[in-house]
N, C-alpha and C positions, 0 to 999 in steps of 0.2 A: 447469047444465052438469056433467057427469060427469068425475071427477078423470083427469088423464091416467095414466096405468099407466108411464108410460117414470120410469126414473130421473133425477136431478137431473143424473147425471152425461152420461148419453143426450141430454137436451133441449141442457145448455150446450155438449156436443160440436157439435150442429145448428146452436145458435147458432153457433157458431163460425165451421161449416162449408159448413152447409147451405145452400141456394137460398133469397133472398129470402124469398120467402112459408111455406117450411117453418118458417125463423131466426122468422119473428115468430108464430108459432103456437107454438113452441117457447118463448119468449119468453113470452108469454100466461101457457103453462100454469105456466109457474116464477111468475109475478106472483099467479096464483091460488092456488097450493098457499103461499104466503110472504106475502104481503099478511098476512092474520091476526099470524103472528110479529112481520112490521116495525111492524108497527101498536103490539101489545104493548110492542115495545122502545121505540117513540116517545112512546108513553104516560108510563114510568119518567119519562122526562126534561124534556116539554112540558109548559105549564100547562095546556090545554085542547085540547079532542080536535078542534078546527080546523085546531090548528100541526098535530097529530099526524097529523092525514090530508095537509099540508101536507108534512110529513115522510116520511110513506108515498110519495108519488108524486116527492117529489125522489129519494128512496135508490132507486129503479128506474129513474129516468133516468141519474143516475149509474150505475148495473149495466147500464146498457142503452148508454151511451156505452163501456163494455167491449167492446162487442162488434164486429167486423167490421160495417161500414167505416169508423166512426168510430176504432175500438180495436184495437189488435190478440187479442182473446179474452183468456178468463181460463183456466186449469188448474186445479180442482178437489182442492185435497190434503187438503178436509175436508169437512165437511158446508157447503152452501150460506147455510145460517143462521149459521157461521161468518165466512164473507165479510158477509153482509148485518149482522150488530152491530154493527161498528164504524162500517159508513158509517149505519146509522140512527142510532146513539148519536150521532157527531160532527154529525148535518143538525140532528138534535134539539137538542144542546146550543149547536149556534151561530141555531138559529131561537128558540131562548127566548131567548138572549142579547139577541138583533134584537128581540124585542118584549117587552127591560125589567124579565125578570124577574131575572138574572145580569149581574153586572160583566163589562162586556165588556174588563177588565184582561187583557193575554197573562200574570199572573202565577196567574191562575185556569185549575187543570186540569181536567178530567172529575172525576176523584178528589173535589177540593175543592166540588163541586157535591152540597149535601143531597139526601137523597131526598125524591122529591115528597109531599106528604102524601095519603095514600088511594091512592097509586099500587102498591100490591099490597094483597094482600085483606085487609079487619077486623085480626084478631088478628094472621095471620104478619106483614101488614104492618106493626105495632106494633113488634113481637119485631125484624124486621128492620131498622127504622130504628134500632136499639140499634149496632148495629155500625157498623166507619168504611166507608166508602163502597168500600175496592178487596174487603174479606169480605164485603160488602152483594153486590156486583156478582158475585164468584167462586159466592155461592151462589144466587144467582138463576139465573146461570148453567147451573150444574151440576143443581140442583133442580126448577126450576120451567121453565127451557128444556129442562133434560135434554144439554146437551153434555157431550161427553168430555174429558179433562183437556186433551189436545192442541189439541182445538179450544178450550176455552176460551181457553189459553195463544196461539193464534193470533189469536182475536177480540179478545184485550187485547193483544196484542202482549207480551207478557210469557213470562217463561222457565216452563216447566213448573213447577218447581219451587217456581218464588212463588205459580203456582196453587194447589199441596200446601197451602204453607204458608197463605196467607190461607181455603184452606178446612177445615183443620185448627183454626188460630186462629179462626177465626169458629162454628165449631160446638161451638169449647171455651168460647168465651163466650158461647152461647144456654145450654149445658147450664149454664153458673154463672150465669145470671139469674136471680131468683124471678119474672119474668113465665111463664117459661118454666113451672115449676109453677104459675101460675095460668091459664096457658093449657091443660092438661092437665085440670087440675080443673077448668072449665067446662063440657068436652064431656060 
């Protein structure tokens, strides 16, 4: 199927708006161009890539009860993968929870949740698990999804500035790692 050409912000406007059958073809296409992403993000967090498709099709239904007639629609003030992190991150950290891998204590936040082992690639993944979990997250964020500081600061719900900061701190503690020169000298 050929990617749809309309923007993120085009398609959820339709949802919004649009006529039944336009709303869910619009709908569709946002599922297929972000599927891959939520997946990715569900991955970080889940033990195994069953939750994480488990997780993919909850975080759409969830975005998908946004919308007229269930919801009253969403507004668009960032990039769409900004909206989708936080409900894949929370579907994912409460579906590991449910099947045992995580204290299901309210005294356990996302933050307090280790990175999965293997759950980013060889080496970066190594390097990255060095860090505490909010630097972990700001520079995946910014890095490897490529959001903008706003959005990232919207996906955590957190103030820009803590963004700065934990991605400033996090990339002052990869450069004082010696992984970090043994990761250089391999390639």
């Amino acid at each position: 199927m050929q990617r749809d050409p309309r923007s993120d912000e085009t398609l959820v406007d339709i949802c919004n708006h649009g006529h039944p059958r336009a709303a869910a073809a619009a709908f569709e296409a946002l599922y297929l161009r972000h599927k891959d992403y939520v997946l990715r993000v569900a991955l970080r967090f889940t033990p195994d890539i069953d939750t994480a498709l488990d997780v993919l099709q909850d975080t759409f239904v969830q975005l998908l009860r946004c919308f007229p007639p269930t919801g009253e629609g969403i507004t668009l003030s960032a990039r769409l993968t900004a909206l989708l992190y936080p409900i894949a991150k929370n579907t994912a950290l409460t579906a590991a929870r449910k099947a045992g891998r995580f204290p299901s204590s309210d005294d356990v936040t996302p933050d307090d949740v280790p990175a999965r082992p293997g759950s980013n690639d060889g080496d970066l993944g190594r390097l990255l698990a060095l860090l505490p979990p909010g630097q972990r997250e700001a520079l995946t964020l910014r890095f490897v999804d490529g959001l903008s500081l706003d959005e990232i600061a919207e996906a955590l719900g957190i103030p820009e500035g803590t963004v700065k900061s934990r991605l400033h701190n996090g990339i002052a503690s990869l450069r004082a790692s010696p992984l970090l020169t043994d990761f250089f000298s391999s390639e």
